[in-house]
N, C-alpha and C positions, 0 to 999 in steps of 0.2 A: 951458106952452111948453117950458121946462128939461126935463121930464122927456119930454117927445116928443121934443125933439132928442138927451137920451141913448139913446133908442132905437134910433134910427138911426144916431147915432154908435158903438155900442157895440160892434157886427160888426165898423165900419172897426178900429175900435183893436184887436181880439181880431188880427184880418188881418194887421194890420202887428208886432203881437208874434208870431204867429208867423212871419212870412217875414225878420225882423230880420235884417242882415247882421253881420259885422265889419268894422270900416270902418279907414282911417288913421289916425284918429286914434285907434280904441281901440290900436292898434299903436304908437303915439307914448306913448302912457300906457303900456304895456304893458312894452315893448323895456328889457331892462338887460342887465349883465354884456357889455361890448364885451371881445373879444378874439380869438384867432386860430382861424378856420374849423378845421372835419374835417378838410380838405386843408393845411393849415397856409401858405395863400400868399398869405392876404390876412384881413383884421381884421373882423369885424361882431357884431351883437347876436346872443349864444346862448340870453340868456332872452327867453321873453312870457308872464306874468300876463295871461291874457285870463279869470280868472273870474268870475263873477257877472254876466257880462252878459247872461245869458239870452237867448241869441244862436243862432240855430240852421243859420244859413250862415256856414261861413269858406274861401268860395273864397278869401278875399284870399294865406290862407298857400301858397298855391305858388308865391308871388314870396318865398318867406322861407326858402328853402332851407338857409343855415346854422347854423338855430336847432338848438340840444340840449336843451333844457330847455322843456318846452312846459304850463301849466295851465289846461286848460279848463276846471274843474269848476266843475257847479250853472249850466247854458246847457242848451239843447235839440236838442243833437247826436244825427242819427240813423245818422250813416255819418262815415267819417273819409278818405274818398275825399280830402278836399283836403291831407294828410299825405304823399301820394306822392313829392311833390319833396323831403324830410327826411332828405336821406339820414345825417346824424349824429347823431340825433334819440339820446336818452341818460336821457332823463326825460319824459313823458308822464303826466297825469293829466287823467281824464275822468270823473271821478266824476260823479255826481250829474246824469247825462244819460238820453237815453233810446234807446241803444243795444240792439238787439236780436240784430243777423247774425251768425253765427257767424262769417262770414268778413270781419267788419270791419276785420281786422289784416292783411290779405292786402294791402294794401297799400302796408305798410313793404315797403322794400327787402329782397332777400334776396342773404345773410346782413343782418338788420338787428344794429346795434350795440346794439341798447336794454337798458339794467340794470334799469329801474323803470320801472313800469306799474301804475296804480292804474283799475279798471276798476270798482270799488262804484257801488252806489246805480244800476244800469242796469236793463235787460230782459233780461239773459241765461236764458235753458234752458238753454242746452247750456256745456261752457266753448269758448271760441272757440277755431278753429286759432290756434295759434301755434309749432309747432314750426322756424320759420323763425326763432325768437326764441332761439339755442341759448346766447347770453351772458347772457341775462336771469336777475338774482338776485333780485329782490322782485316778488312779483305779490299785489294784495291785488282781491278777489271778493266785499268784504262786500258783504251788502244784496244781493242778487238773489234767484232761485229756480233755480237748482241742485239738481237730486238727486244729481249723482254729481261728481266732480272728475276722470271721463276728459278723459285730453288732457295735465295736466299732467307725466306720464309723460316729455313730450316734453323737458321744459324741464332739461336735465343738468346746470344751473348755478345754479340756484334753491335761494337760502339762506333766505328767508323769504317763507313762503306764509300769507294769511290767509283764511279761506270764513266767518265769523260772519256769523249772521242768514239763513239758506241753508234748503235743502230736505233737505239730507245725511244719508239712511240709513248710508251707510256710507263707508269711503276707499278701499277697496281697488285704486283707483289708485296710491295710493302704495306700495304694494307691492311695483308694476311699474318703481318710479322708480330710477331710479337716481343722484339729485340726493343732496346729502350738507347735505340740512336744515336749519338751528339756531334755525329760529322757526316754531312751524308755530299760529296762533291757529281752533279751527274751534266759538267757542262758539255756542249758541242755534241748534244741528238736532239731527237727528234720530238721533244715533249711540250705537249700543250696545255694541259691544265695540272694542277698542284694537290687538288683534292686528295689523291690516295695518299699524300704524307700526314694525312690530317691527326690522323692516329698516333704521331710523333709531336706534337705540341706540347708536351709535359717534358721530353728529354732533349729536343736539336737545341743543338748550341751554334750549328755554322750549318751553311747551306749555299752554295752556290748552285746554280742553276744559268746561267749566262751560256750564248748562243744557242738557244732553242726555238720554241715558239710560241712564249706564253705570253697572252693577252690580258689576262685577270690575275692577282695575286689573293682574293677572298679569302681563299683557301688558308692565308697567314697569320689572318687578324687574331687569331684565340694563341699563338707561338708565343707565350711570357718568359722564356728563357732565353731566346734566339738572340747571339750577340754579332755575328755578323749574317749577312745577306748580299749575294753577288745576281742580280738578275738583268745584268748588262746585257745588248744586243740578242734583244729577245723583240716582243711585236708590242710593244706597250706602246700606245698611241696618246694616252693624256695623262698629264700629271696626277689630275683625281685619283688616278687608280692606287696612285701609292698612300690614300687617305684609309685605306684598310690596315697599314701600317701604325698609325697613330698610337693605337692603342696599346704596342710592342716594346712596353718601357726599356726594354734591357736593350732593345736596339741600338748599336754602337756605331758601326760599322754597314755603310751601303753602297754598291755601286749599281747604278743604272744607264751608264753612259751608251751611247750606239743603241737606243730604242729611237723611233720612229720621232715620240714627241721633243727629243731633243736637237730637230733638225726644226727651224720656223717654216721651210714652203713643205715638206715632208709633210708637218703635223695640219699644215691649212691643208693638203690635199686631203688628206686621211678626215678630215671633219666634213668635210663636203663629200665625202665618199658615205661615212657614218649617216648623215644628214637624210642621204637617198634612200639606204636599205631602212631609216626607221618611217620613211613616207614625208621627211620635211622641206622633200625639193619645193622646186616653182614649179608653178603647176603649167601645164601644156598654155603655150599662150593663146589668145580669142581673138576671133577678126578686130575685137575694140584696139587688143596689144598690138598689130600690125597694123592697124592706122596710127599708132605713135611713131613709127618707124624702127629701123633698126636699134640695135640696143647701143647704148654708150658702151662708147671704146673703154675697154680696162685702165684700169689707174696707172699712171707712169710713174708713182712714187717708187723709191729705190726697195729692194727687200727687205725684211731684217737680216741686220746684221747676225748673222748664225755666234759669234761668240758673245755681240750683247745678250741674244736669245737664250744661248746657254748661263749665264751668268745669273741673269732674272729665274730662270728654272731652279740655278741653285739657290738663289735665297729664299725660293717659295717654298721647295723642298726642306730646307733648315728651320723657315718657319712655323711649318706645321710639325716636324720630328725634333724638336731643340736638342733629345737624347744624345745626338749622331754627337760621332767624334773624330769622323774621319767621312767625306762623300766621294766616292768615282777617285778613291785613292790617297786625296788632298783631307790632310787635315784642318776638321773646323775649329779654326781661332775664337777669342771671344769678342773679337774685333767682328768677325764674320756673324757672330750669332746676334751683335746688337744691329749691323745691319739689317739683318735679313728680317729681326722682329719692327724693325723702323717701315720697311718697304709692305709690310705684311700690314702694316695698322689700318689702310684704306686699301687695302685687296681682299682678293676672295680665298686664299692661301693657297689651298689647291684644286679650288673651283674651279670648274671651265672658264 
């Protein structure tokens, strides 16, 4: 009997979770920070905690006009239609919803005043309009499926942009931006070279970039304010390349662990791969090479050891950057920095 009445029960309750409203009293629970409206003429509630109620109507908020500070995240919002009355609206998060339109923001006020905007964990494709948003400084996009980051171009006041976990081949919207940067996070897509940030060298202050595809970091060497840099488990095959770095005095902070050169038989294959495409193989052998006979058996010596290997990378790395003050997480001691200039005095630092 139980189990036939869940049967039929079971549609109703799916029903009614998804037509769930917001009601008064989550707005009672919700309401803090009392003090003086956008218009400054009269006192009410500027915050609403409304998250977690997985709630997928909130007409109630167009009777809530002088809220600034609004969190919906982790609820079942498909449009933000009931936002229209908001006119001082200053902080917005809707994470964790399932937002799709590109024009869901077209219903803030224009000019709207908004600084912060957290739009992750939605259904976006496209990034949505919002050049109506021209005071907006934080805008974070993790978690969707984004190929490209057109649009953000628009935004001329945006100090910290996030895309991790994205579709992103490449940025070269930012290129077009003219926003003066100091956080820009776009780990775990699809990006392979750095060049379109190049135009951010006078403002990034942090930068990750970790699980991509980037092989060259050139693009970095002119970054004189850049204080951390995350370019972990990307395709960076030799230490040289982070000699473009050198020059990056304020550089603090870097991780590059999980690239290719930090593994010893990884990075020997990857040089004997390099070696082929630039034409410095062996060359096809001659009946002379076949009268020597077969070729000597490979060496039986053991491998490197992958953690002395990594070890020697950290001190080569510390020797040519002395700046860092923290590598792959581990802060550098000055114990570490006399090492690393002791082993560097008859090396090539970050020479092949």
């Amino acid at each position: 009997f139980f189990s036939l009445c869940s049967v039929f029960l079971a549609p109703t309750k799916l029903a009614d979770m998804e037509s769930a409203a917001l009601t008064k009293d989550h707005m009672a629970a919700g309401l803090s920070s009392l003090g003086r409206t956008g218009s400054g003429l009269s006192t009410a509630f500027l915050k609403a905690d409304l998250a977690n109620l997985l709630v997928s109507d909130v007409s109630i908020l167009t009777d809530y006009a002088a809220l600034q500070d609004v969190d919906l995240h982790n609820n079942r919002l498909t449009d933000l239609t009931p936002l229209k009355n908001i006119r001082y609206l200053l902080k917005l998060d809707v994470s964790k919803n399932a937002i799709s339109a590109p024009e869901c923001l077209e219903v803030l006020p224009t000019p709207a005043p908004l600084l912060k905007l957290n739009l992750s964990s939605n259904s976006f494709r496209v990034v949505p309009e919002m050049a109506h948003l021209q005071m907006l400084t934080e805008l974070c996009l993790d978690h969707n499926s984004l190929p490209s980051l057109d649009g953000v171009e628009n935004l001329p006041s945006l100090t910290a942009l996030s895309a991790r976990h994205n579709l992103l081949h490449g940025v070269e919207a930012l290129a077009r931006s003219s926003a003066s940067l100091k956080r820009l996070h776009l780990d775990n897509n699809d990006i392979h070279v750095l060049e379109p940030i190049q135009g951010l060298r006078e403002s990034l202050l942090e930068l990750t970039v970790s699980a991509n595809e980037i092989m060259h970091i050139q693009a970095l060497a002119q970054f004189r304010c850049l204080l951390k840099l995350d370019i972990a488990a990307n395709n960076i095959h030799e230490p040289r390349v982070l000699a473009d770095l050198c020059g990056v005095a304020s550089l603090a902070h870097l991780s590059v662990s999980d690239n290719p050169m930090c593994y010893p038989k990884a990075t020997a294959l990857i040089v004997a791969d390099e070696r082929k495409l630039i034409g410095d193989e062996v060359a096809p052998d001659t009946p002379s090479d076949r009268q020597r006979g077969p070729a000597a058996a490979p060496s039986s010596a053991e491998p490197p050891d992958p953690v002395v290997h990594q070890q020697h990378l950290r001190q080569r790395v510390l020797a040519a950057l002395p700046q860092l003050q923290t590598l792959d997480g581990q802060a550098v001691s000055a114990e570490d920095k006399v090492r690393a200039k002791m082993s560097a005095a008859g090396s090539k630092g970050l020479a092949p």
